[in-house]
C-alpha positions in Angstrom: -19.9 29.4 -172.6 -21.4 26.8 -170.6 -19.5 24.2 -171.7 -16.4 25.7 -170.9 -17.2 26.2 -167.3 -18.2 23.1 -166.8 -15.0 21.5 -168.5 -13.1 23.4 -166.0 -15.3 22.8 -163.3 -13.5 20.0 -160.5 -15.7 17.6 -160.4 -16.0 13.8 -158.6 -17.9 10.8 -160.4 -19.3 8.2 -157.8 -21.2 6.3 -160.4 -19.2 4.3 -163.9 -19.1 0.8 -163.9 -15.7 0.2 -165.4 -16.6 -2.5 -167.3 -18.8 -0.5 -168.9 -16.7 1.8 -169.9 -15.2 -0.4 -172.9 -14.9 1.8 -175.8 -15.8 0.3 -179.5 -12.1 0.3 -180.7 -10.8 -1.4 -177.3 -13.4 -3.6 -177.3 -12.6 -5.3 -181.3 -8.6 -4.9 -180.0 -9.0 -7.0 -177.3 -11.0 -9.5 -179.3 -8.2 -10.0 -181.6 -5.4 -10.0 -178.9 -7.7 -12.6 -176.8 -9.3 -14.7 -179.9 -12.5 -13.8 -178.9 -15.1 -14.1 -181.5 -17.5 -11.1 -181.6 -20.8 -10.8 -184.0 -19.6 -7.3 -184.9 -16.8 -6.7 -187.6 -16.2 -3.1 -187.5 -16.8 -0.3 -185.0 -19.4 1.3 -186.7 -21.2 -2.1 -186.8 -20.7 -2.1 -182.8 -21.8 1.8 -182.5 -25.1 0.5 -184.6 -25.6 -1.9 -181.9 -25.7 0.6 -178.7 -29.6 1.6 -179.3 -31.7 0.2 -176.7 -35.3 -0.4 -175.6 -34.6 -0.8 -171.6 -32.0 -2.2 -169.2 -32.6 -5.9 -170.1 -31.8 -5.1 -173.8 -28.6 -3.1 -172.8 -27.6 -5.5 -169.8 -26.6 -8.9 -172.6 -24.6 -6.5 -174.5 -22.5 -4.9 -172.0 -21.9 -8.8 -170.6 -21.2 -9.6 -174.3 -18.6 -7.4 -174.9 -16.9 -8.0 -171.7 -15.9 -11.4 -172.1 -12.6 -10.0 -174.2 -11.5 -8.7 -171.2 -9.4 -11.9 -170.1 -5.8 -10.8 -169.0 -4.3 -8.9 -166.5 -2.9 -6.6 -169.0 -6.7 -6.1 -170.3 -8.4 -4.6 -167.3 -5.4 -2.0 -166.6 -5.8 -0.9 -170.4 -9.6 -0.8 -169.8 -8.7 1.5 -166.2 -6.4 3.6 -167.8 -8.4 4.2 -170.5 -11.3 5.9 -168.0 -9.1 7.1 -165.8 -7.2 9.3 -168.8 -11.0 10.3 -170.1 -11.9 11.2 -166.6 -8.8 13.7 -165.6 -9.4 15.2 -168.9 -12.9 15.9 -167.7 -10.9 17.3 -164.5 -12.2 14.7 -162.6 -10.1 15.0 -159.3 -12.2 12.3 -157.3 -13.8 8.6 -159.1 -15.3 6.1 -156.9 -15.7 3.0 -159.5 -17.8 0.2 -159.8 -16.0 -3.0 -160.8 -18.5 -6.1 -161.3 -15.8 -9.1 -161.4 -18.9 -12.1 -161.7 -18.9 -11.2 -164.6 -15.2 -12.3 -165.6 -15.0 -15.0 -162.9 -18.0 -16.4 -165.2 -15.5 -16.8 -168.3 -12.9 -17.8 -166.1 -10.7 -14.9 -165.0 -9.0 -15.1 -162.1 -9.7 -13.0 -158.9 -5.9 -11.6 -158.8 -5.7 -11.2 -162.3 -8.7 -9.0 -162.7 -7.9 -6.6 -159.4 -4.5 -6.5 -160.1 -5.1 -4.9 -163.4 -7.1 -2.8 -162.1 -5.5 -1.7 -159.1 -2.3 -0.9 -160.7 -3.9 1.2 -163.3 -5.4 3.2 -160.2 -2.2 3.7 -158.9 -0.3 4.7 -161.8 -3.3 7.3 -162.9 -2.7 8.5 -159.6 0.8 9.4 -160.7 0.2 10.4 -163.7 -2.5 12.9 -163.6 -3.1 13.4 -160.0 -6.6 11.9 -160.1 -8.0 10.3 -156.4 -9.2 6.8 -157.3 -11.1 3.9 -155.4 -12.9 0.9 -156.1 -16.3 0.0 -155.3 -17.1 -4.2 -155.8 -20.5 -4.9 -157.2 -22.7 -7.5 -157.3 -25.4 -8.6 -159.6 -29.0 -8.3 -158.7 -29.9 -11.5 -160.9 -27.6 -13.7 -159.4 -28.5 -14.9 -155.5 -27.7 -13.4 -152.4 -24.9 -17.0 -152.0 -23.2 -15.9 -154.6 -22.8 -12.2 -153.5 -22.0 -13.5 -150.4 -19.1 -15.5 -151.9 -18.1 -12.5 -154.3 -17.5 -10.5 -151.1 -15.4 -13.4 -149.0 -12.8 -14.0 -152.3 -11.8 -10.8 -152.7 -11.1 -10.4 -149.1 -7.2 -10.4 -149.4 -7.7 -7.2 -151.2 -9.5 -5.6 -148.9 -7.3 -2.5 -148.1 -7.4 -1.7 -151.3 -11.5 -1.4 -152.0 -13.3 0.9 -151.0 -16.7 -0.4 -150.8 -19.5 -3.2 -152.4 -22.5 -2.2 -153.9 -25.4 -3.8 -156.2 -26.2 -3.4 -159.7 -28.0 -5.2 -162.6 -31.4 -5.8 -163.7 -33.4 -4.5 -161.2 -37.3 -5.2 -161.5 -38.1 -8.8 -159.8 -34.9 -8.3 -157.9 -35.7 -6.3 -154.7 -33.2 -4.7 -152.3 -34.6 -6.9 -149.3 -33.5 -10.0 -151.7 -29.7 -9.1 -150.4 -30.3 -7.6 -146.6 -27.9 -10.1 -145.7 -25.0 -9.2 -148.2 -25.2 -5.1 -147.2 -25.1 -6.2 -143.4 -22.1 -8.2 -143.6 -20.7 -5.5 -145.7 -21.4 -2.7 -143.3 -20.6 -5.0 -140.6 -16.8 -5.3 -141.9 -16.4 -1.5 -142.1 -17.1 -1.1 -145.7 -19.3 1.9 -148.0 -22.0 1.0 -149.8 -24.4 1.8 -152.2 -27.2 0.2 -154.2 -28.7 0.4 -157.5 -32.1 1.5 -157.2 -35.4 3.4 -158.8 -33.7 3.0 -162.1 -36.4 1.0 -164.4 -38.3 -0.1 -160.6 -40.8 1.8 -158.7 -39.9 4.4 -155.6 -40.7 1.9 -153.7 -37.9 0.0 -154.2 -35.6 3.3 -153.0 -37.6 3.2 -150.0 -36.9 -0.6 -149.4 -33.3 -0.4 -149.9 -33.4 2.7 -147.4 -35.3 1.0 -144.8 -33.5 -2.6 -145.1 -30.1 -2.8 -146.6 -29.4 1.3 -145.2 -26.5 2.0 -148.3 -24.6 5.1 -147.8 -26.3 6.2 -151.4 -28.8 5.5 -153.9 -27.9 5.0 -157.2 -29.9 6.5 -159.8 -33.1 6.8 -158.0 -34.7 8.7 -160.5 -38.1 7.5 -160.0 -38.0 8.7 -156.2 -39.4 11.9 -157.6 -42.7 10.3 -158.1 -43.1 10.2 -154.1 -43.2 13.7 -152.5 -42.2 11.8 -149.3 -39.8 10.1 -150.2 -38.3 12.8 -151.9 -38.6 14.6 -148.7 -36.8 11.8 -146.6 -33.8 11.9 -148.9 -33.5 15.5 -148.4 -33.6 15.3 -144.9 -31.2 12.5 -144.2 -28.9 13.9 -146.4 -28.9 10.6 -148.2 -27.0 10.9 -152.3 -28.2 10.6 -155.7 -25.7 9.4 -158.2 -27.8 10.0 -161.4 -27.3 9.2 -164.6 -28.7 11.4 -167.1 -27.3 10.8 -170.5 -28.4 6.9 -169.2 -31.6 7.5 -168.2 -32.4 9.0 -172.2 -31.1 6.0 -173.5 -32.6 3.0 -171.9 -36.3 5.4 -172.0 -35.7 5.3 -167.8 -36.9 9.2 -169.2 -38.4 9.9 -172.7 -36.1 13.0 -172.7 -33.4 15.1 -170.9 -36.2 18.0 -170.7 -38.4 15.2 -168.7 -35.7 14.0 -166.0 -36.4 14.6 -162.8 -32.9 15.8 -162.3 -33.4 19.4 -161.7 -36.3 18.9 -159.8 -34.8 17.1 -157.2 -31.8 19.5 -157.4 -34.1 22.3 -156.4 -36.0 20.3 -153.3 -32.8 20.0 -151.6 -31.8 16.3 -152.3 -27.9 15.8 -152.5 -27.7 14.9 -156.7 -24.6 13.8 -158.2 -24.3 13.7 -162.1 -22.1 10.6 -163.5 -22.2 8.4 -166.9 -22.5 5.0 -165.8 -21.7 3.3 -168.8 -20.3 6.4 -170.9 -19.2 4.8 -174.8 -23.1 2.9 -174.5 -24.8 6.0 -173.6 -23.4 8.7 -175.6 -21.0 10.5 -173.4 -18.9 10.5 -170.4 -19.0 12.9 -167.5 -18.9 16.5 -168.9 -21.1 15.2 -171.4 -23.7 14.8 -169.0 -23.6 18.3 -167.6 -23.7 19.9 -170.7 -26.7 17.8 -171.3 -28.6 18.6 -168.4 -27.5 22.2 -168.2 -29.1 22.6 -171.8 -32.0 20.0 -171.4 -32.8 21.5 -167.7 -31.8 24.8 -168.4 -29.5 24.7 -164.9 -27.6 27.7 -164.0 -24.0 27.9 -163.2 -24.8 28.3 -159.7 -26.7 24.7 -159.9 -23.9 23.2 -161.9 -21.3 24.4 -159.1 -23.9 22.8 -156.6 -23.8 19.6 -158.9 -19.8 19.8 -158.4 -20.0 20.1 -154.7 -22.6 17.4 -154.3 -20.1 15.0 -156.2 -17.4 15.9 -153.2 -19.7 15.8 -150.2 -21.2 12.4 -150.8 -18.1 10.9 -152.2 -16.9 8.5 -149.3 -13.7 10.6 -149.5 -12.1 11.7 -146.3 -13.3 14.7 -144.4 -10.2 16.6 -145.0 -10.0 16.1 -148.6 -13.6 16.5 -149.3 -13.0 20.0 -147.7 -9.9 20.5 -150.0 -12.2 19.8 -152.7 -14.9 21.8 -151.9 -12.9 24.8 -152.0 -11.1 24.1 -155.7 -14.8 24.3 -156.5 -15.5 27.4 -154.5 -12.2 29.2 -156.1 -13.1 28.0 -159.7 -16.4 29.9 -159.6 -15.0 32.4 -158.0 -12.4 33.1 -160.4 -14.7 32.1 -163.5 -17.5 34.5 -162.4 
């Protein structure tokens, strides 16, 4: 069965936002253990909450719920949570998004927030043999100052990130509004990667492209809507961490039948499949390629692909990307 091949299949995810990845029950736990007041009572109440009309509808939520997180203790529960979900998924490589503003808003404490985090990333290391780094993202809303200032404080921990990127509401927030940021970023020897063609044009793929020149796009699905662009990314080798399963549910796509996934799969463009925020959006990284191998009707040769695509634009280092690569060529092998 298909979805036993992919279960099995080694796979990297370059695109969760950890924050994001608060389940229901966590989220009410840590509520209680914080004194957090939430407006929902019950999980189900919560679950009843998680249909939405577009990223601004989803965004407030996702900052809602986050402002249990508080403690140290609460983001390594929240990391080894994912990271537990993610080796069962056999996960061997995640890249993660971390957007601390968010938490230094309510008051959380640089160390306290990295520490949890990077300790959960060591001991899921351990545990389940699972390659982990951290990616530091800031929010498109907010100004390029305060990027700026996101990137300098959490300089002391820079051997242990991996990379900064940019997320959040993206229409009204171009790439070219933080040209600075990515530069002095890139400049410093740090990956990176931007949120773009999400809910905003192709254009604004072709703008982060051509001014803040990320490592990889995220999303991008409406860079199938220009045949050149699509063209470009294929030629410059430049990733796609898509989102499918997140794409449905903020109507970035009416339908997994309609996403442009498969399409540009089969021009040659380097797609990743990933769940972003998985508990919000129905499903975390195997859910998405069951979804688009039944929506899209992809093959097991094109889900294989899908796997190696993950490895090759991981930022991973050329030997283990090639370790990698071969797990995924014995597995098909062997599963054939």
């Amino acid at each position: 069965m298909a979805d036993t091949f992919i279960a099995l299949l080694p796979k990297a995810e370059l695109h969760v936002h950890l924050e994001g990845t608060l389940e229901p029950e966590m989220l009410l736990r840590l509520a209680v253990r914080n004194g957090v007041r939430m407006p929902w009572s019950s999980v189900d109440e919560l679950r009843a909450a998680y249909h939405f009309t577009g990223l601004e509808h989803f965004l407030p939520l996702l900052f809602q719920g986050a402002q249990v997180l508080r403690q140290r203790q609460d983001f390594y529960d929240l990391a080894m949570a994912y990271l537990m979900k993610a080796a069962a998924d056999n996960v061997r490589r995640t890249e993660m998004f971390f957007g601390a503003q968010t938490f230094l808003d309510a008051g959380v404490p640089i160390g306290q927030q990295l520490g949890g985090v990077l300790e959960a990333m060591h001991d899921a290391a351990s545990q389940w043999n699972i390659s982990t780094a951290l990616i530091l993202t800031a929010q498109r809303h907010r100004t390029q100052r305060e990027a700026l200032e996101l990137f300098e404080l959490v300089q002391p921990w820079a051997k242990d990130i991996l990379g900064f990127g940019l997320g959040a509401a993206e229409r009204g927030n171009p790439p070219a509004k933080f040209a600075e940021y990515f530069e002095r970023c890139q400049s410093r020897g740090f990956r990176t990667t931007i949120h773009a063609g999400e809910d905003a044009p192709a254009g604004y793929v072709r703008e982060a492209l051509d001014v803040c020149h990320p490592d990889r796009i995220d999303h991008g699905t409406t860079s199938a809507t220009d045949p050149q662009l699509v063209a470009r990314l294929r030629d410059e080798g430049i990733a796609l961490t898509m989102c499918p399963l997140s794409n449905v549910a903020l109507q970035v796509v009416p339908s997994i039948e309609k996403h442009p996934l498969a399409e540009l799969l089969r021009a040659g463009v380097r797609v990743t499949v990933n769940s972003d925020d998985p508990p919000y959006f129905g499903g975390y990284i195997n859910d998405n390629y069951v979804a688009v191998q039944g929506g899209l009707g992809l093959s097991r040769s094109e889900l294989a692909t899908l796997a190696r695509n993950s490895f090759l634009a991981s930022f991973d280092s050329p030997e283990n990307i090639e370790r990698s690569l071969r797990l995924v060529d014995d597995y098909v092998h062997t599963s054939a």
